[in-house]
C-alpha positions in Angstrom: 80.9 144.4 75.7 81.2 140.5 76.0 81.3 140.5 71.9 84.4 142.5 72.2 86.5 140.4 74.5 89.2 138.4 73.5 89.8 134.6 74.0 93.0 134.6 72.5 96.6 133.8 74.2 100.3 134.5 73.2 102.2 131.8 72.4 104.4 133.1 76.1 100.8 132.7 78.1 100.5 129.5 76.7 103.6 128.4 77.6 103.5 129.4 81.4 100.0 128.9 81.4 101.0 125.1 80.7 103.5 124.8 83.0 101.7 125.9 85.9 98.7 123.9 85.1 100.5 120.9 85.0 102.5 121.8 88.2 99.2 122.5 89.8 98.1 120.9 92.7 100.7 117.8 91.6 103.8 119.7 92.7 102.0 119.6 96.6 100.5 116.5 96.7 102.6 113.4 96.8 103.0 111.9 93.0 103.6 108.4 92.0 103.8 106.5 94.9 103.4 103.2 94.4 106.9 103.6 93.1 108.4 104.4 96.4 112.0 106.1 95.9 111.4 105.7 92.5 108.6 108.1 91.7 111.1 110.1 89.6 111.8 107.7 87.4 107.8 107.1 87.1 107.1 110.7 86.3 110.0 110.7 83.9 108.6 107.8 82.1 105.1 108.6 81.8 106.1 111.8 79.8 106.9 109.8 76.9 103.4 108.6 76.4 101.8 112.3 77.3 104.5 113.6 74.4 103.0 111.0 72.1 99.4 112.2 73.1 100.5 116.2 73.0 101.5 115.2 69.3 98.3 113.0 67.9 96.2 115.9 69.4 97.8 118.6 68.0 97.8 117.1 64.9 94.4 116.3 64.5 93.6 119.9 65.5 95.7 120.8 62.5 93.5 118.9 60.1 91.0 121.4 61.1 91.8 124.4 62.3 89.8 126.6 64.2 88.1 123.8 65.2 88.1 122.9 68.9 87.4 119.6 70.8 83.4 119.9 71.3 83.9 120.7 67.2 85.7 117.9 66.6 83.6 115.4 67.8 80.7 116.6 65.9 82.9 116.3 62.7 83.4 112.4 63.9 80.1 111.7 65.1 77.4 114.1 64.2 75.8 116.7 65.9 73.1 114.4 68.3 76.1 112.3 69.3 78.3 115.2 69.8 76.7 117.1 72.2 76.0 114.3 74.5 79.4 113.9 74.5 80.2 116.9 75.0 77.8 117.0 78.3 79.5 114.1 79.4 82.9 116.0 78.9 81.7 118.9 80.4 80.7 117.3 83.9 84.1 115.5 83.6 85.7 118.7 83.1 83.5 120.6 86.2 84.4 117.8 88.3 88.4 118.4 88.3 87.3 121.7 88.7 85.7 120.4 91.9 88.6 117.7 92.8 91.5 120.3 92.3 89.4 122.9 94.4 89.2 120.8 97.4 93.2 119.8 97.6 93.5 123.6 97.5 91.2 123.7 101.0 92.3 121.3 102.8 95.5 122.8 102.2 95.1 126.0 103.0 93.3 124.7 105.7 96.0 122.6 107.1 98.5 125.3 107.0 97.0 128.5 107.1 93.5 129.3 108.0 93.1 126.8 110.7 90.1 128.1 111.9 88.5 129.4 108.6 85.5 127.3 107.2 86.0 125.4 104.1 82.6 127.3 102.5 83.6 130.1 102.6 87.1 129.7 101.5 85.8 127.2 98.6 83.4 130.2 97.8 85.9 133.2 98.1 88.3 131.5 95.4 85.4 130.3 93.0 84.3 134.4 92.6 87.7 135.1 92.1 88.0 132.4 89.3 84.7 133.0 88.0 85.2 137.2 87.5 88.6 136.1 85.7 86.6 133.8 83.6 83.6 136.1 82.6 86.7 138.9 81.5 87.8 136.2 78.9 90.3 133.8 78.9 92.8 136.2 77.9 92.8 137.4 81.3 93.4 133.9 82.4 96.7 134.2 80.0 97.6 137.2 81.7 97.7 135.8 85.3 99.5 133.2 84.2 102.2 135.6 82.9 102.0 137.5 85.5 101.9 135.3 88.5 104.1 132.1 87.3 107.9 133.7 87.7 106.8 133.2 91.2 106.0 130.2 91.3 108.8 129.0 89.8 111.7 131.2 91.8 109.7 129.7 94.9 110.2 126.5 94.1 114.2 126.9 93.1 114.7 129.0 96.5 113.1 126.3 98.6 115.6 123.8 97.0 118.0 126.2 97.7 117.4 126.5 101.7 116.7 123.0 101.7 120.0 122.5 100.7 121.5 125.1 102.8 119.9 123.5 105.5 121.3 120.0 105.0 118.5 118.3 105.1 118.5 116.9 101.3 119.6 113.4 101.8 121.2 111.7 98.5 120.6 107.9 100.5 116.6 108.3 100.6 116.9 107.8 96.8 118.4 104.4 96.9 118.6 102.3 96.0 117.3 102.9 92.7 115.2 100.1 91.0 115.1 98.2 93.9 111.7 96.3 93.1 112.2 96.5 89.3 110.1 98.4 86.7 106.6 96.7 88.3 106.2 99.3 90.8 107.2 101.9 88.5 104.8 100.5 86.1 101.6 100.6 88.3 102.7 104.1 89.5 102.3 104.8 85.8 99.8 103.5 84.4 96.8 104.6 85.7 98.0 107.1 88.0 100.4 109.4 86.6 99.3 108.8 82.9 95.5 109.7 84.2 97.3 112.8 86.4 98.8 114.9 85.6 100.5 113.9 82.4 97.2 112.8 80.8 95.3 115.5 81.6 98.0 118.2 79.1 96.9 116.3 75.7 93.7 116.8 76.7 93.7 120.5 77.2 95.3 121.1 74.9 92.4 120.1 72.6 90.8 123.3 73.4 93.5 125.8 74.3 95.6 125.2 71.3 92.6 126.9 69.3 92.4 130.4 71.6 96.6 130.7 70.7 97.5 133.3 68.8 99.8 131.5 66.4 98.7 128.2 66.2 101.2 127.0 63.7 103.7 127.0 66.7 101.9 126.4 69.2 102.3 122.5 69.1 106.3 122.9 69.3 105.7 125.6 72.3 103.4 123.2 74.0 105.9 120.3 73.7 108.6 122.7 75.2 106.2 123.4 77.6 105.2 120.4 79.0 109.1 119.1 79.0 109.8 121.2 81.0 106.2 121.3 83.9 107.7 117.1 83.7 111.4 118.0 85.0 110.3 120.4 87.6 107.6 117.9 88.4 110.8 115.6 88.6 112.9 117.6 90.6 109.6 118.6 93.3 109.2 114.3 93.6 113.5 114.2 94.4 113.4 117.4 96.5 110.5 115.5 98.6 111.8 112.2 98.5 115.3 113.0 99.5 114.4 114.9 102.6 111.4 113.5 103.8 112.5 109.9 103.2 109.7 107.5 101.2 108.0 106.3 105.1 107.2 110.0 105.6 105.8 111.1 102.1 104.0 108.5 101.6 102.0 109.4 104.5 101.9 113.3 104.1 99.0 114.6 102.3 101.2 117.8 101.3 104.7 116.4 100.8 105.8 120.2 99.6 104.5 121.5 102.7 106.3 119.1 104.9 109.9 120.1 103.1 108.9 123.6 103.9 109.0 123.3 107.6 111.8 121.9 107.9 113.8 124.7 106.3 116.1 126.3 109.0 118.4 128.5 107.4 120.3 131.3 109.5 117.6 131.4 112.5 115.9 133.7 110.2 114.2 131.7 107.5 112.0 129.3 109.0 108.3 128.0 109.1 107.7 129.2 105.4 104.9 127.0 104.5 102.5 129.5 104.9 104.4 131.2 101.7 104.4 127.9 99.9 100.0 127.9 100.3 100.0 131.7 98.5 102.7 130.7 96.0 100.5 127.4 95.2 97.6 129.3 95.4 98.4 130.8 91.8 98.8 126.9 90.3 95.5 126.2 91.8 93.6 129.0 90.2 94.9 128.7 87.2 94.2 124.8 86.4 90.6 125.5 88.1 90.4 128.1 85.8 91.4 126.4 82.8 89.2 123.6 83.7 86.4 125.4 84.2 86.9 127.3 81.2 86.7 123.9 79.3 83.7 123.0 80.7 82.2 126.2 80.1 83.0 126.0 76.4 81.3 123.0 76.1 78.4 124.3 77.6 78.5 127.4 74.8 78.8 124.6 72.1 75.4 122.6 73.3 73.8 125.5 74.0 75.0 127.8 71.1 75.2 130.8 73.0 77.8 132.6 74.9 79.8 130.7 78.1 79.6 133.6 80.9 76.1 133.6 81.4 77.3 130.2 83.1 80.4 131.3 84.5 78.9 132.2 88.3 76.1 129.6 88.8 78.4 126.9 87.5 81.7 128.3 90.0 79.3 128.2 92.8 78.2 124.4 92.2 81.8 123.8 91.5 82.5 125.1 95.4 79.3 123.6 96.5 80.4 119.7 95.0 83.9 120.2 96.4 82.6 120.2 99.8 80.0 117.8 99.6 82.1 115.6 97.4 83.9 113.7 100.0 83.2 113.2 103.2 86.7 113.3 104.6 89.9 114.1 102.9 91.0 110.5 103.1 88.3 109.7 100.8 89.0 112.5 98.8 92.5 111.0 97.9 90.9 107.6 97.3 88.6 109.1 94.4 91.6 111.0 93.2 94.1 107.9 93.2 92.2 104.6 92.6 88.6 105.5 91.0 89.3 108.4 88.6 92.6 107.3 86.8 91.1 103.7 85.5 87.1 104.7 85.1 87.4 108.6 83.9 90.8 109.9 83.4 91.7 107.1 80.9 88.4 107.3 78.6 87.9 111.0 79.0 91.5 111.6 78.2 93.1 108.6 75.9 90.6 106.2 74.7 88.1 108.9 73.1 90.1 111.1 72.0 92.0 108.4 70.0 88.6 107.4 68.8 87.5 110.4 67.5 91.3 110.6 65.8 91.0 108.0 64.2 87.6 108.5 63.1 88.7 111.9 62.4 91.7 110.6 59.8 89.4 107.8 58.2 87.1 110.4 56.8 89.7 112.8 55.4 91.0 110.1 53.4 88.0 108.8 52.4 86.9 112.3 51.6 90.3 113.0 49.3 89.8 109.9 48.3 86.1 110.2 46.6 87.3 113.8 45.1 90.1 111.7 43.7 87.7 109.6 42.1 85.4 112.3 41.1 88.2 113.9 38.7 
């Protein structure tokens, strides 16, 4: 049965797929804020580097095909090397898993299921993720088609009553560039290059080889990462201009926080608990597609098939979420000063461009020596 299942997406579920990973748990939690009223701007400008990345990547896929990262690196570095490496990047991967996991419960516990223990809610989602995961990552496609649209109308009808409501304020964006680019800069670089715009090249080193048509699925993810960075863009405006900088910068769910203010006709009001659900999709899908990395890995050291891992390795995924952090303040500490300089930038960006360049000095050298040959 397993043998039969496909792992293969259309180039449509890759797209949405994209989009809401990269909306994820960044379009609730507050995003580059180290550049105040200019957070925007940040997110705008860290794009350009993630574009670069989404195109270096793709492109060493292209050299060879069929090939995903795990693969790669053995081409680079050998086999021995490889597959510690690919532990290394499989922990990595599990641990995002385990990071994005917890924003989700302490969200849903915040808003929703006061009362609710974060075991079992960690535990309820992780079967849920692992029984989409052991069906294939076609499956994973499929959600992502199927649940997305409402994600997105969602988020254009909160902006919608927010309006409505007059509570989007124009002045909470100025002034603009107040402090110069150095704000905007350290927002950048770790931060938003380490999350979320950092972690789509990186992704995409696996993904891109389950697509259907991967001769366009480089231009598709391009399109599809543009446009994850302008709603990203918009969520950071929508939160900024109605919460003010003072208040986002100390709310732990900025999106939640523009919910409850909506007040529109008497009738719509107090929506955040629809926000959670709606979120809930995002979350399940970048957990998914996380774990499914790390899964993969483990099927490339252990040459065998990933779903005999897929439950024992979901439950230590909701086991390490809780145990991770003590408290959700040092939860967001991890996430925002530890992770971006001392994981997210070598996991992501300075290995990858290794094995790249590794990766192009011995094709050449290779054409090269057949050159010579004739």
């Amino acid at each position: 049965m397993s043998a039969e299942m496909k792992e293969n997406i259309s180039l449509w579920q890759f797209f949405v797929l994209t989009i809401t990973f990269e909306l994820g748990s960044a379009v609730v939690v507050g995003i580059g804020n180290d550049a105040k009223q200019d957070a925007w701007i940040a997110i705008l400008l860290a794009a350009l580097p993630g574009f670069l990345l989404i195109w270096m990547y793709s492109y060493l896929l292209s050299l060879l095909p069929g090939k995903n990262l795990f693969e790669i690196m053995e081409v680079a570095f050998g086999r021995k090397f490889a597959m510690g490496l690919t532990i290394a990047y499989s922990v990595y991967f599990f641990y995002l898993a385990c990071y994005v996991l917890r924003d989700f419960v302490e969200m849903i516990g915040s808003a929703v299921l006061f009362n609710t223990p974060s075991g079992v809610v960690a535990v309820t989602l992780m079967l849920v993720i692992a029984y989409i995961l052991y069906l294939g990552f076609e499956v994973v496609g499929r959600v992502a088609e199927i649940f997305s649209p409402y994600m997105f109308f969602f988020i254009f009808l909160l902006s919608i009553f927010v309006w409505i409501s007059g509570n989007f304020e124009i002045k909470n964006l100025q002034p603009v560039l107040s402090e110069g680019f150095q704000p905007i800069m350290n927002a950048i670089f770790p931060q938003l290059l380490g999350f979320p715009i950092g972690e789509i090249p990186i992704i995409f080193t696996v993904l891109m080889a389950h697509t259907s048509n991967f001769k366009y699925s480089r231009k598709v993810g391009m399109y599809a990462f543009g446009t994850g960075t302008v709603i990203l863009v918009w969520a950071a405006i929508l939160q900024i201009a109605v919460l003010g900088v003072d208040i986002k910068l100390r709310s732990d769910f900025p999106l939640l926080s523009v919910a409850r203010m909506v007040s529109f006709a008497n009738f719509f009001e107090r929506i955040d608990a629809t926000i959670v659900f709606i979120m809930m999709f995002g979350i399940i899908l970048k957990i998914s597609v996380f774990s499914f990395i790390g899964l993969k890995g483990l099927e490339y050291v252990f040459r065998m098939p990933y779903r005999p891992f897929v439950f024992p390795m979901s439950m230590l995924i909701a086991l390490f979420s809780l145990i991770n952090s003590e408290s959700f303040a040092e939860h967001i500490e991890k996430g925002f000063k530890i992770l971006p300089p001392y994981f997210h930038m070598p996991f992501q960006i300075y290995i990858p461009l290794l094995i790249f360049f590794i990766v192009i000095w011995k094709k050449k050298r290779h054409r090269f020596r057949k050159g010579g040959n004739r």
